[in-house]
C-alpha positions, -999 to 999 in steps of 0.1 A, spaced: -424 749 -788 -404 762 -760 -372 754 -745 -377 743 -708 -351 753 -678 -354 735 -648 -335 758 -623 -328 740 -586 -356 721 -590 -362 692 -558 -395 680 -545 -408 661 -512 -443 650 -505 -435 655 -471 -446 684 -456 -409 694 -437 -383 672 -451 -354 669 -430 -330 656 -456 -321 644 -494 -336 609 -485 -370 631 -475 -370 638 -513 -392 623 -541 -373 641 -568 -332 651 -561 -321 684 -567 -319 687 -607 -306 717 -630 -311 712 -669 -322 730 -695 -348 707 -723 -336 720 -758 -364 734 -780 -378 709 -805 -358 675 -792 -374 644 -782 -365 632 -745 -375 601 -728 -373 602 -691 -363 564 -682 -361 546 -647 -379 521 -628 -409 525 -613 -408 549 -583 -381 568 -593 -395 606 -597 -402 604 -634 -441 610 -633 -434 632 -600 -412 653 -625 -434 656 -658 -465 662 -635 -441 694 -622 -428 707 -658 -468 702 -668 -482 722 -641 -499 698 -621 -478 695 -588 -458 724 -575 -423 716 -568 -411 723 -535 -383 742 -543 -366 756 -579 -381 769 -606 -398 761 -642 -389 783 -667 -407 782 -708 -382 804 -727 -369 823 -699 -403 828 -683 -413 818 -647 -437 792 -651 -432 773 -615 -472 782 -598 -491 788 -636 -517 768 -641 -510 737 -665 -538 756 -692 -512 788 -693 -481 764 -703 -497 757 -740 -485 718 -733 -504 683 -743 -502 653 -717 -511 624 -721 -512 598 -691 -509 558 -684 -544 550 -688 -568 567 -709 -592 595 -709 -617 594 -732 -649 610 -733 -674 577 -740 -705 597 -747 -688 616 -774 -672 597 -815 -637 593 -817 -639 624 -840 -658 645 -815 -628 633 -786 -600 642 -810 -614 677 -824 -629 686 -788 -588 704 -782 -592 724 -814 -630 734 -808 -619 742 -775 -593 768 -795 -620 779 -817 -600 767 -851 -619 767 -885 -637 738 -887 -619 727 -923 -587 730 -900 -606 711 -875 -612 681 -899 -579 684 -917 -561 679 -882 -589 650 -871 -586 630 -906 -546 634 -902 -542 621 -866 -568 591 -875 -546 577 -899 -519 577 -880 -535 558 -848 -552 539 -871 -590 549 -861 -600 563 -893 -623 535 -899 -637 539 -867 -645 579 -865 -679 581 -862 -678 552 -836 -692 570 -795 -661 562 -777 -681 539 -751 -672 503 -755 -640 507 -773 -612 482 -760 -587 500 -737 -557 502 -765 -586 522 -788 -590 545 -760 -556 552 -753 -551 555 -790 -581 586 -787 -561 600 -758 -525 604 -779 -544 613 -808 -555 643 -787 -527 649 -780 -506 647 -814 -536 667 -836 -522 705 -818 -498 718 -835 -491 746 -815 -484 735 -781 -452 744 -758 -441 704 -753 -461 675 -758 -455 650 -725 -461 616 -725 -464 594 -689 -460 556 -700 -488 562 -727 -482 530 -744 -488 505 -712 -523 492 -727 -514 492 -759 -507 459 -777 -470 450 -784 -476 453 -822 -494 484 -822 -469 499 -791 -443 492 -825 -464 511 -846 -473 541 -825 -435 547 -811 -432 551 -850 -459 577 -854 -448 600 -826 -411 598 -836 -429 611 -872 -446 636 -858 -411 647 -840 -394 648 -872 -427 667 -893 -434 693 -861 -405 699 -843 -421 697 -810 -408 696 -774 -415 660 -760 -410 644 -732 -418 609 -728 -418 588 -696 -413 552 -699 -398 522 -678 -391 502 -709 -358 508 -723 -364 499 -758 -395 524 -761 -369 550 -746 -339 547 -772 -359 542 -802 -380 568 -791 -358 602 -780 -331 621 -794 -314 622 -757 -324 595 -729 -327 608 -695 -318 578 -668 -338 585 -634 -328 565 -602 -341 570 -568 -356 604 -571 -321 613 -589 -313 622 -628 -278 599 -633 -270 605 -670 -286 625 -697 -269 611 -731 -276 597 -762 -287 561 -768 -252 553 -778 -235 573 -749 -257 555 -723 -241 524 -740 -213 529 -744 -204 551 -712 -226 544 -685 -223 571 -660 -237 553 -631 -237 516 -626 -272 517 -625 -273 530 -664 -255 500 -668 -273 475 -654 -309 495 -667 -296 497 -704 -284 469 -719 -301 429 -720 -283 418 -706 -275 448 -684 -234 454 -675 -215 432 -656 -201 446 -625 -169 434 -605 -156 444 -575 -120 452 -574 -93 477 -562 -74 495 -583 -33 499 -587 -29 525 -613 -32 508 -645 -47 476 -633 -75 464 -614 -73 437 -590 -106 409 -591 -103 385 -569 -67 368 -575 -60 381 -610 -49 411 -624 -66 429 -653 -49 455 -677 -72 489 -676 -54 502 -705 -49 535 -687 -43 550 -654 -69 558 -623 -71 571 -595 -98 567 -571 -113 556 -538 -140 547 -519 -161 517 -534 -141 509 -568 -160 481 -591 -152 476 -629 -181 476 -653 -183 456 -687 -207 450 -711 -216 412 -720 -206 425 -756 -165 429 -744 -162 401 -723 -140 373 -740 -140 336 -732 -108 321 -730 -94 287 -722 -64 285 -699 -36 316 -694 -41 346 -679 -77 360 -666 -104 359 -643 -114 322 -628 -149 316 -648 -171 287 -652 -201 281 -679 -232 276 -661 -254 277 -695 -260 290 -727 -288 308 -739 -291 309 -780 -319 341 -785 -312 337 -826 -291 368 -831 -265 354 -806 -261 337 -779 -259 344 -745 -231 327 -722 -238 324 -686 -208 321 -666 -205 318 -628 -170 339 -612 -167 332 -578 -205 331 -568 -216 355 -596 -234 357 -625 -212 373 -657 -231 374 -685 -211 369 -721 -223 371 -758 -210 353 -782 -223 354 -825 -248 334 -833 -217 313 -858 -190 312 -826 -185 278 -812 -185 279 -774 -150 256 -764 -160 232 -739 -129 242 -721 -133 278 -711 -124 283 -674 -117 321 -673 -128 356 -691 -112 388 -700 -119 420 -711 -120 441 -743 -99 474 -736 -122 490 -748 -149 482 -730 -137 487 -696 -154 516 -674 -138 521 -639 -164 533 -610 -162 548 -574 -192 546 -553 -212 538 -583 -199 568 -603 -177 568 -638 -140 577 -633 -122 594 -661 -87 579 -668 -61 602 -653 -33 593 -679 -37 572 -709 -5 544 -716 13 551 -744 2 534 -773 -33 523 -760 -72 541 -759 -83 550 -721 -111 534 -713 
């Protein structure tokens, strides 16, 4: 295991960038704590392969450093880090068992072989291919395969970091269920460094300990599941996290209240800020109301997913999304929303603002 610094780290695949846009991964300083579980979320083509294939060895990052416990790892070889990847599709070797492909790392190490087929018969179990061991690799399905592949990866025990890219994209839905279970078991038993890259959000929060969002070659928040929630540091975060994602209005700002169109919400606490000022809440703290004061809204349909229902209300050409228990009666006469205090996040330019100066007797938001 190792703690991982990533010191001024950027990268172009452009030969002489002339500028941030030039850049496939953003300038980035963090440090990867020793034995926690990461997922590095974003949408496709946002720098999170381009960055594991750096802290793994295989691309050379432009500028920065990578650092394993202090030590200069930027130009060694991905062999030298003592890390296990394992990528999108698999690799298998088809001429070899599925015990061969998932001992082949610890022959490799020259292990004992009762240590060998401890490790094999463990691993097995958990991908559930212990029936199929003796089985040559070659005309397994594609989710078997890719079951080999993290199985090689999960039976060292002494590995650095263990990095997943999207590992579970040919897996079936029930097994994805299943295997997100065994690697966040083999977290908790082992201790290892992981870092798994995903697109899908619910892999990502069930998955890591701390959820690193990625957008446009950028890192925009490195938090918790409930942080990423609850606080979204970049509107993006909150649109990305979330079904349905944050809603986002645009408004200007007069100390404690927001102005949205022609009405006037109550922040709860004072800002101050320029530039591009929108206001950001969740479908969870938006309230329905019927008449009095609040934002113009009109139902356009609702959407009853079992748990609860989703409202979809059109505010002045927009979609705002609402949800409602699965028990709440929907009036038939609502014609406006409001917000929950405390679900209110203020943004410039796409960025969280901190409340200057909470009002007496109320929570900033």
């Amino acid at each position: 295991m190792a703690r991982i610094t990533l010191d001024n780290l950027a990268h172009s695949y452009l030969p002489n960038p002339a500028s941030e846009d030039d850049f496939a991964l953003k300038e980035l300083n963090h440090d990867w704590t020793d034995g926690e579980a990461y997922a590095l979320l974003g949408a496709s083509g946002c720098g999170k392969s381009t960055l594991l294939n750096i802290i793994s060895g295989l691309l050379i990052p432009s500028q920065g450093r990578v650092l394993f416990d202090g030590e200069d790892m930027t130009t060694a070889a991905t062999a030298d880090r003592n890390i296990a990847q394992v990528f999108q599709f698999p690799v298998v070797y088809d001429t070899m068992t599925v015990r061969e492909n998932l001992a082949f790392p610890l022959k490799n190490r020259k292990l004992d072989s009762a240590e060998i087929a401890r490790r094999v018969q463990k691993v097995s179990a958990m991908i559930g291919m212990d029936a199929e061991l003796d089985r040559k690799a070659r005309g397994l399905t594609a989710d078997a395969k890719q079951k080999i592949s993290l199985g090689r990866g999960m039976v060292r025990e002494d590995v650095n970091a263990l990095l997943f890219d999207e590992p579970l994209t040919v897996i079936d839905p029930h097994m994805k269920w299943e295997l997100r279970t065994q690697l966040k078991k083999l977290h908790d038993d082992f201790g290892h460094t992981m870092i798994y890259v995903t697109h899908d959000q619910t892999e990502a929060l069930t998955f890591a300990d701390k959820v690193v969002v990625m957008h446009d070659g950028r890192v925009v928040q490195i938090g918790t599941p409930q942080d990423l929630f609850e606080r979204p540091a970049h509107t993006f975060v909150g649109y990305f996290i979330g079904s349905p994602g944050m809603n986002l209005f645009n408004a200007t700002l007069d100390g404690t209240r927001a102005r949205i169109g022609d009405a006037t919400v109550d922040l709860g606490a004072h800002y101050a800020a320029s530039g591009k000022i929108q206001i950001g809440v969740r479908p969870e703290f938006i309230r329905l109301q019927a008449g009095g004061d609040g934002i113009p809204a009109r139902i356009d349909r609702i959407e009853d997913v079992g748990r609860h229902k989703i409202v979809r209300l059109d505010v002045g050409g927009t979609e705002v999304s609402a949800i409602a228990n699965e028990g709440d009666a929907i009036p038939a006469d609502v014609d406006r929303i409001g917000f929950a205090p405390e679900g209110i996040n203020v943004y410039a330019d796409d960025w969280r603002v901190e409340a200057t100066q909470n009002v007496p007797g109320k929570d900033a938001a």
